[in-house]
C-alpha positions in Angstrom: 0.0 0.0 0.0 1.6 3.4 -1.3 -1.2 5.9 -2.2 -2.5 8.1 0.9 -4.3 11.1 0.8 -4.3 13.5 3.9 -7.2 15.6 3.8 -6.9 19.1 5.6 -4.1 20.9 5.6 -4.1 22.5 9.7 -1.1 21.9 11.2 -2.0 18.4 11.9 -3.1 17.4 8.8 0.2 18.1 7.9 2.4 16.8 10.2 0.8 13.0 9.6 1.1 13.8 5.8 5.2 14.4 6.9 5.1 11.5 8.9 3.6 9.6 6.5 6.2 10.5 3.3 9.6 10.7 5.6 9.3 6.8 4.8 9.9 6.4 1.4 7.4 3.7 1.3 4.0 6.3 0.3 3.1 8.6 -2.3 1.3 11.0 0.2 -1.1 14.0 -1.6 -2.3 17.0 1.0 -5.7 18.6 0.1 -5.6 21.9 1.1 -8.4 24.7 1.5 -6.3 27.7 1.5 -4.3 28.9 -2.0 -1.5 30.3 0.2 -0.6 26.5 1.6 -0.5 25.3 -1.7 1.6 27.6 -2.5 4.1 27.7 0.3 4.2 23.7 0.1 4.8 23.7 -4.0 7.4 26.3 -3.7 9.5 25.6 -0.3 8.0 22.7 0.2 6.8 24.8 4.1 3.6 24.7 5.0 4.0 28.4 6.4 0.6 29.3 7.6 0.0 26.2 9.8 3.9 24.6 10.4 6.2 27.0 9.9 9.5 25.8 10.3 9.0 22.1 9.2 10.4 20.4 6.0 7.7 18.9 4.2 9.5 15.8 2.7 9.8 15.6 -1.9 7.2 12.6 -1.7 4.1 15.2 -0.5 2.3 16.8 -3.1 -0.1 19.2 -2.8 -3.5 20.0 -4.3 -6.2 22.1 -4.1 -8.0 19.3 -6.1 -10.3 17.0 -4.2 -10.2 14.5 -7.0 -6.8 15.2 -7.4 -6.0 14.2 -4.2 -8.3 11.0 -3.8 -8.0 9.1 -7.0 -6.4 6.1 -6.3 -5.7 6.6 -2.4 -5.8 3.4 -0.5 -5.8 5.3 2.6 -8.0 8.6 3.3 -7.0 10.3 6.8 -9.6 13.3 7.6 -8.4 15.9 9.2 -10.7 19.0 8.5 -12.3 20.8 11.9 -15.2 19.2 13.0 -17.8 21.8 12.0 -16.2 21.2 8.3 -16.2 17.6 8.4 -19.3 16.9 6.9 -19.2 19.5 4.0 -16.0 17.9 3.6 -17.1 14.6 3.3 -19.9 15.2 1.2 -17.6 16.8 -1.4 -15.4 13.9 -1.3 -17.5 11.0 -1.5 -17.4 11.3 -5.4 -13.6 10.4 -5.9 -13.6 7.9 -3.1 -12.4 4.3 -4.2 -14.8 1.7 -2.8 -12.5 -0.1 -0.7 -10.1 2.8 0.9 -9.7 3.0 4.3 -10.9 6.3 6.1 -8.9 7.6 8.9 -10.5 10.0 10.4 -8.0 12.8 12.4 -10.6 14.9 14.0 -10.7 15.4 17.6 -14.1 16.6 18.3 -18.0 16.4 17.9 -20.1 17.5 15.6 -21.7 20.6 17.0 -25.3 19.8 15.7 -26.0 16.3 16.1 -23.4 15.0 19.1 -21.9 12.6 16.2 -18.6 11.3 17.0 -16.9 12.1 13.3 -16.5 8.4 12.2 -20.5 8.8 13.0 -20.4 11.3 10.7 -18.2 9.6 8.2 -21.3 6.6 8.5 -23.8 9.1 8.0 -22.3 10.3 4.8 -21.1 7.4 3.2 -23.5 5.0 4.5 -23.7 2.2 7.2 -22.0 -0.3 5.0 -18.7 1.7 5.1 -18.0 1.5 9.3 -16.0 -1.8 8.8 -13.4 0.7 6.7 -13.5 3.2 9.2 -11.2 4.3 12.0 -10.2 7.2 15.0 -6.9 8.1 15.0 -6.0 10.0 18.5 -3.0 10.1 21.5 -0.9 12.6 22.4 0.1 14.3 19.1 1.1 18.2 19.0 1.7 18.4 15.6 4.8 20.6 15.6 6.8 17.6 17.8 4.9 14.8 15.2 6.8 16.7 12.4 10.0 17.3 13.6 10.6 13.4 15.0 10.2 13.6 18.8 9.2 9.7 19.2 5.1 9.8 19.8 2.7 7.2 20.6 -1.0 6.9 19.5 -4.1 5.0 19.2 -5.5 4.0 15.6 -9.4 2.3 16.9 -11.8 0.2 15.1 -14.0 -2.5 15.1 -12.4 -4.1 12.5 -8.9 -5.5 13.1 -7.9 -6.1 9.7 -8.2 -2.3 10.0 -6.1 -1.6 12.9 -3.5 -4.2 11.4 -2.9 -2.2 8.9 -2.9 1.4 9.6 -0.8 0.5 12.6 1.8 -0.9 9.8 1.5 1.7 7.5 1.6 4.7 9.9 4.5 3.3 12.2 8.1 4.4 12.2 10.8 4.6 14.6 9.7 7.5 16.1 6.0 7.6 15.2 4.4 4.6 17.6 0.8 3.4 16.5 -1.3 1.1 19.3 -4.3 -0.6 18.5 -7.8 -0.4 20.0 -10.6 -1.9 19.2 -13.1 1.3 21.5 -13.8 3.5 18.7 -16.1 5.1 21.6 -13.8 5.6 23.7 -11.1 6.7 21.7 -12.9 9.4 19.9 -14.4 10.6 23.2 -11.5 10.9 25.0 -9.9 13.0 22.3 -12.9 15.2 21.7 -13.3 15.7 25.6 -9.6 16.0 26.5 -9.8 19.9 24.9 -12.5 21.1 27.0 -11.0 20.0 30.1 -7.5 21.7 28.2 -9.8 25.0 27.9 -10.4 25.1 31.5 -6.4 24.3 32.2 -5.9 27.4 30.9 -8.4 29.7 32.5 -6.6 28.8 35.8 -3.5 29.6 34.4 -4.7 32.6 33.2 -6.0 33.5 37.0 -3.0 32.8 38.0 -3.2 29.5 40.0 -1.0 27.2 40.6 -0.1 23.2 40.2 -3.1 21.9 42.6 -5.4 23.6 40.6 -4.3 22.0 37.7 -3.6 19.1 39.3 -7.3 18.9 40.8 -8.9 20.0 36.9 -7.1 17.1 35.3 -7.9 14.4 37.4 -11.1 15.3 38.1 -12.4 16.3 34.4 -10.8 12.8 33.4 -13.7 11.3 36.0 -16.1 13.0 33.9 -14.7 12.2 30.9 -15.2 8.6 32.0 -18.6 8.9 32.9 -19.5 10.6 29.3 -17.9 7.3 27.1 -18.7 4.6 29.9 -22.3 6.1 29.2 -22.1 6.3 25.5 -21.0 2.8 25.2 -16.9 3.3 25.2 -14.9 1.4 28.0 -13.4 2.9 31.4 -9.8 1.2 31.3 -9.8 3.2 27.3 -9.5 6.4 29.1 -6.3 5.6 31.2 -4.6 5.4 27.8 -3.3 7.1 25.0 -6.4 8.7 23.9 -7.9 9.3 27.3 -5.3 10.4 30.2 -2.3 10.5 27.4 -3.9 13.4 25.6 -5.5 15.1 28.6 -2.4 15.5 30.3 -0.5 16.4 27.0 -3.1 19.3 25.9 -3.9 20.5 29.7 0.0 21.1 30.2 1.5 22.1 27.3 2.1 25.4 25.9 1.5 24.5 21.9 -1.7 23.1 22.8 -4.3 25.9 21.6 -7.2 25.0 23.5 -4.7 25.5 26.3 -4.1 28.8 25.0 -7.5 29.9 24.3 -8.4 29.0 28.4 -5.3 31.4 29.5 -6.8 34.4 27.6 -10.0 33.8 28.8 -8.9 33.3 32.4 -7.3 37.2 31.8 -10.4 38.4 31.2 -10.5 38.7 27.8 -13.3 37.7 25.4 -14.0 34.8 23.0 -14.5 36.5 19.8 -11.5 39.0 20.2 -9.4 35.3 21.3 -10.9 33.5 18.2 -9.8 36.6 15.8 -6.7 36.3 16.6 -6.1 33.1 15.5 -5.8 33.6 11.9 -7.8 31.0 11.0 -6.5 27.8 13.6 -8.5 25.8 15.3 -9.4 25.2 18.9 -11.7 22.6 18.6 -12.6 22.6 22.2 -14.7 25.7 22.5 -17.1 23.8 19.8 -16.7 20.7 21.5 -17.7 22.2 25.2 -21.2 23.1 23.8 -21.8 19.4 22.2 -20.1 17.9 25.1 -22.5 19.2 27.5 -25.6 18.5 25.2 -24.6 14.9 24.8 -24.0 14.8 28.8 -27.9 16.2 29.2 -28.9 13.5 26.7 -27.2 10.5 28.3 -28.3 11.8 32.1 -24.5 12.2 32.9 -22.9 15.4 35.9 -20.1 16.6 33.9 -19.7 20.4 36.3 -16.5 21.2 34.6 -17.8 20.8 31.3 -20.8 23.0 32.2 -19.1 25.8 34.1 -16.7 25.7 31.0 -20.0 26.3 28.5 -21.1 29.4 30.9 -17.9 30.7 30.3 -17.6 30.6 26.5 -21.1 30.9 25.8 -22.5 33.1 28.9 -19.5 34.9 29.5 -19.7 34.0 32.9 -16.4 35.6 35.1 -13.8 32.9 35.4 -12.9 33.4 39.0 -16.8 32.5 39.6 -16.7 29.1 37.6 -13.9 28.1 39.6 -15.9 29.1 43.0 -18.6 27.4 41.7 -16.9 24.3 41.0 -15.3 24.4 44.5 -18.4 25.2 46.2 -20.4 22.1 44.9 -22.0 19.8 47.8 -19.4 17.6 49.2 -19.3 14.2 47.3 -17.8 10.7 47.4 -14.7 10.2 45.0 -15.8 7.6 42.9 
């Protein structure tokens, strides 16, 4: 298997399309929205707007072109923003070959419906194509993915013919691919991870310290737990990769934008002037935190962090008061 195509161009997007041609073994072709990454790529071989910095390696092309970039592919990763991922889809099923595999990149839910994205891959293409489908998710900042610090992550499905072979086709010596068979689990825990990252930041922001942070983690990976055990996705899935991996990964580190978008907020400043001043990145999390806490409502499930989290972003509720709110809950058991 040679013929990949990695659809989105983000920073992630490319940094598995890197990953994916520093091999030698794939012809990789990038679909990207924007006319300036096509551009920068085809020139300098940079992808300047989302990874500055990192090579792109000679056997990544870039197109513009959805059929361009799907004809022939034996492997399709997604990795559009969620609230694009349907559009996307739709757009692409045309040029799709009948038996690729779809990889889907996306850590989030659709805003909408509460879909998981390989839900909404299904829903596009059709029941028949979930034995073809996978969740790619771990701890992955993109920038470290393409510059070769070893990583480890999760490729789910049902199928494990599936897993089988995106694990082999994806792995390298310093690009580690697990398999899991909680599709459920894997995608919540990645969606989830960057709400809990959101609020991460807003204590940052407010300048508190490690308890706080220390206190946020563990206890938003409880409710993250609750959410997939309730949805169907198994406990032990989220002290893994995709569950306490990425949680700690995004709620610590400083690439991690959700992170980023929770320190501003915790300043006091507000979520349109934050979002403006992205220059067009994503921070999936601030969708996610309003269809996180409608699927909670749905499956009957507490999730406070989540829901002092939406008051923020969508309320504008003062940060110092979510956090006495949070620590002013009746007293409960642990577990």
């Amino acid at each position: 298997m040679n013929r990949v195509a990695v659809i989105g161009a983000g920073a992630w997007g490319t940094g598995l399309a890197i990953v994916l041609g520093r091999g030698g073994t794939h012809t990789v072709s990038l679909w990207a929205f924007e006319p300036e990454v096509c551009e920068s790529v085809n020139a300098r071989h940079v992808n300047e707007r989302f990874l500055p910095g990192q090579s792109i390696p000679e056997s990544v092309s870039v197109t513009s072109s959805l059929e361009a970039a799907l004809t022939g592919a034996e492997i399709v990763v997604v990795a559009v923003p969620s609230q694009h991922c349907r559009r996307v889809l739709q757009a692409m099923q045309p040029y799709l070959r009948p038996d690729s595999l779809l990889v889907s990149a996306t850590k989030g839910l659709e805003e909408q419906t509460l879909l998981r994205m390989t839900e909404v891959i299904c829903a596009v293409l059709g029941a028949d194509s979930s034995r073809r489908v996978g969740a790619l998710s771990g701890p992955s900042f993109a920038k470290e993915v393409a510059r070769g610090d070893p990583t480890a992550i999760t490729i789910a499905s049902r199928d494990a013919g599936f897993t089988e072979t995106v694990q082999r086709e994806f792995s390298d010596p310093r690009f580690r691919v697990y398999r899991n068979d909680d599709v459920i689990g894997v995608e919540l825990g990645g969606a989830l991870k960057n709400v809990i990252a959101i609020a991460a930041g807003v204590c940052d922001g407010l300048g508190l310290g490690h308890n706080s942070v220390a206190a946020l983690i563990t206890r938003g990976l409880a409710e993250i737990t609750r959410l997939a055990v309730a949805c169907g996705g198994r406990a032990e899935t989220m002290a893994g990769l995709a569950g306490l991996g990425d949680l700690v990964l995004t709620c610590t580190g400083g690439l991690s934008r959700n992170r980023s978008v929770g320190v501003e907020l915790g300043r006091g400043r507000k979520l349109q002037e934050i979002m403006a001043g992205m220059h067009g990145a994503v921070a999936e999390g601030v969708f996610t935190t309003h269809a996180a806490v409608g699927l909670a409502k749905a499956r009957g499930v507490e999730m406070p962090i989540a829901e002092q989290m939406y008051a923020i972003l969508y309320r504008e509720k003062a940060a110092a008061d979510a956090i006495h709110d949070l620590m002013t809950r009746s007293a409960k058991s642990e577990r």
